[in-house]
N, C-alpha and C positions, 0 to 999 in steps of 0.2 A: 424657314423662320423669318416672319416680318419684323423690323424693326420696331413698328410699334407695337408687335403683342409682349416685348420686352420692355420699352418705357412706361407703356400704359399701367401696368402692378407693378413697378418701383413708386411710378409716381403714386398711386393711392397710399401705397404704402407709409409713401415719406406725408402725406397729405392728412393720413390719418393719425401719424404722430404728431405733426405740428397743431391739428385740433386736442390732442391730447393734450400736448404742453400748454395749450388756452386754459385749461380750467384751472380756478385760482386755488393757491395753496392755502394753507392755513396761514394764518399772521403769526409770525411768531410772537414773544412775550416781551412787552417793551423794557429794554433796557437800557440803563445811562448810559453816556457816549460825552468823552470830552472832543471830541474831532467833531467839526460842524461839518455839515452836509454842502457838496457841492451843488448850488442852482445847475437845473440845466443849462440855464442861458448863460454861465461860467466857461459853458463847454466850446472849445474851437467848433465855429460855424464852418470854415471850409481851410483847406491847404490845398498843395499843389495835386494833390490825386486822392480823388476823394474818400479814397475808405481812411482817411487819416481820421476823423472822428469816431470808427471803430477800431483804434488803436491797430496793432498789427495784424488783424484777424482778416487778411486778404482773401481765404478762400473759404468758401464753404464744404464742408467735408473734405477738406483738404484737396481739392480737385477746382472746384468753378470759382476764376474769378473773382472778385468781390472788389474792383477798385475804382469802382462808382457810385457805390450807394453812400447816403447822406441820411443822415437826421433830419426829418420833416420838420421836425419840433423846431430846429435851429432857427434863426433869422436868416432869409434869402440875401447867400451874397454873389454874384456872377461869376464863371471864370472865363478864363481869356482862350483865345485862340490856340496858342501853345497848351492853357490845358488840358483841352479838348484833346489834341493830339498826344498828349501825354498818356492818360486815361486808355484812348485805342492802344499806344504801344503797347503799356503793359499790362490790358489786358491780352495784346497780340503775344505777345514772349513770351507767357507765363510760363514755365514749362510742363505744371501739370496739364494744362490744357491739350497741351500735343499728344499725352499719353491717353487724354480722353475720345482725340481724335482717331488714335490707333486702335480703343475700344469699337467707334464705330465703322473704321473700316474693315473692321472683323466682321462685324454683324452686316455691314453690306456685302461683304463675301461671302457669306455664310447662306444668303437670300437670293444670290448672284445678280445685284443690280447691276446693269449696264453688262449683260452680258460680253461685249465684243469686247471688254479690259481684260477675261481669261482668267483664269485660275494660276493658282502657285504663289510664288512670289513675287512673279513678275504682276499678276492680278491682282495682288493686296497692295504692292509698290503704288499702284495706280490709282487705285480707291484711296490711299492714306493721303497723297498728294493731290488728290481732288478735295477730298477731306479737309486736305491744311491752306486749300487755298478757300473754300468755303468760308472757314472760317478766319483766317484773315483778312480778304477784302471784306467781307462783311462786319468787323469789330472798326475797320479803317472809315469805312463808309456812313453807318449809322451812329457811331462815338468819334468822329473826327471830321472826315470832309463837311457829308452833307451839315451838322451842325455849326459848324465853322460858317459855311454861305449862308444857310439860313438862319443866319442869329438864334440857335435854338439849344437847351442846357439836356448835354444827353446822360446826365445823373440818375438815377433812379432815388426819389426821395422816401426814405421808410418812414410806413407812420409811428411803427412803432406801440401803439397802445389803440385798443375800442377791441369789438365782436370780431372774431375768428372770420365771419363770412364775409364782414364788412372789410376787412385789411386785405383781404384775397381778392375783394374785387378792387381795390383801390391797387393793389400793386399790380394785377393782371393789367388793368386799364391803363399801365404804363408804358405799353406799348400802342395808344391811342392816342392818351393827352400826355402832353409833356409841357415842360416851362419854355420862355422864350429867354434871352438874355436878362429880360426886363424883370422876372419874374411873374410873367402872367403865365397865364394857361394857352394852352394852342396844341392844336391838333398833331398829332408828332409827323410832323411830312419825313423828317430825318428816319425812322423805320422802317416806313414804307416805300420812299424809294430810295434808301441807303440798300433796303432788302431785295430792291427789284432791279437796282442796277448788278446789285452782285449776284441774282439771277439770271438776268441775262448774260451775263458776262459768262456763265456756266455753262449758255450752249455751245462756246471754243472747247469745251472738255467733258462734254458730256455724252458723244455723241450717240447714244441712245435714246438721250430724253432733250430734244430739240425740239422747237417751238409754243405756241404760245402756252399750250397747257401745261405741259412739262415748267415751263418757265414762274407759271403765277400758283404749283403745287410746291416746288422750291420755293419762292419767295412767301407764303405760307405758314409753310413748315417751319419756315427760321422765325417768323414773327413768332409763331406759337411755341415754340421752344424759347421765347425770350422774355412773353409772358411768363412763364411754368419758370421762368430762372428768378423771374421779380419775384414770384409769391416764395421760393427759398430766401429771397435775400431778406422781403421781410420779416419771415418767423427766425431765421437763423440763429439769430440771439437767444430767442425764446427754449429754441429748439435747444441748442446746448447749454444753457442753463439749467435746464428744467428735466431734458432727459438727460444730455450727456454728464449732469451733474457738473459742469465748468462753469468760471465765470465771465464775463464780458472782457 
């Protein structure tokens, strides 16, 4: 069993609900209201970690993360250094996230990557703690150091509203372009080699998949898995709103 013939039909899966939750409902029937409407620009542009302007809603399906993304809408305001790092902790701690890791070191055993880690439990010990260093240096790397040095904002900004394919490529491409401190635009170096140092750093425990190719099919994989996380983070809202029937 590859890992990707299991991601590939979840992801359409989840792909083809969030185009579902795109189509617009009916308006309901206007009614009086003594509570005036909050402007968005009312709304907290930034706190100390960023899903504060999605209120407590830190994960999506109660599994990934969510303590970066921001409202595009909002007026650009920068964070500091310590936020940066703040943002890597906790998406590093989360503790769903570990249980997520323990999903895929089952499916790398199940595949038997890296043959020479063995089977049992001493062979899924091996894979879970490659697993968990995967993905920690790489949450530290791409949301905390490299953005720290290179003055660069490793938030994810949702747009929030427009066409279904147009928001998908707009959060996909956030693993290309990202902000700088200043709020412009700039090419996100922090993913690319936040991803390739913490691939490289994979040849100390990989030792099956050592050099260059191995190294730049890792470094990859994780971009593209971070894309496929921005296009959740954008509908996420949409998504439980609209199917899970919840509100924001």
């Amino acid at each position: 069993m590859n890992v990707q013939t299991f991601i590939l039909p979840a992801s359409l899966i989840i792909l083809s609900q969030l185009a579902a939750a795109q189509q617009p409902a009916p308006e309901p029937a206007p009614t009086e209201s003594t509570t005036p409407a909050v402007p968005e620009s009312a709304q907290p542009a930034d706190a100390d970690t960023a899903a504060a302007t999605l209120g407590e809603d830190k994960r999506i399906f109660g599994v990934l993360p969510n303590y970066r993304t921001v409202e595009g809408s909002q007026p650009f305001s920068p964070i500091t250094a310590k936020q940066k790092l703040t943002i890597a902790t906790k998406d590093t701690i989360d503790g769903p996230s570990y249980v997520l890791a323990g999903l895929f070191a089952g499916l790398y055993q199940l595949e038997d990557q890296n043959p020479s880690f063995g089977q049992g439990l001493k062979g899924y010990a091996k894979r879970y703690v490659s697993a968990i260093a995967d993905q920690d240096i790489g949450n530290y790397m791409t949301e905390g150091f490299m953005p720290v040095l290179l003055k660069e904002d490793p938030r994810f900004f949702r747009r929030g509203t427009g066409k279904f394919w147009s928001r998908t490529l707009h959060a996909a491409s956030g693993v290309v372009i990202s902000k700088t401190d200043k709020g412009t635009s700039t090419f996100n170096f922090s993913e690319f080699l936040g991803n390739g140092i913490t691939a490289s750093i994979g040849n100390a425990y990989y030792p099956d998949e050592v050099g260059f190719t191995s190294t730049m099919e890792r470094m990859f994989t994780q971009i593209g898995t971070d894309a496929f996380s921005n296009v959740l983070k954008e509908f996420w809202p949409d998504f439980k709103r609209k199917v899970l029937k919840r509100g924001n």
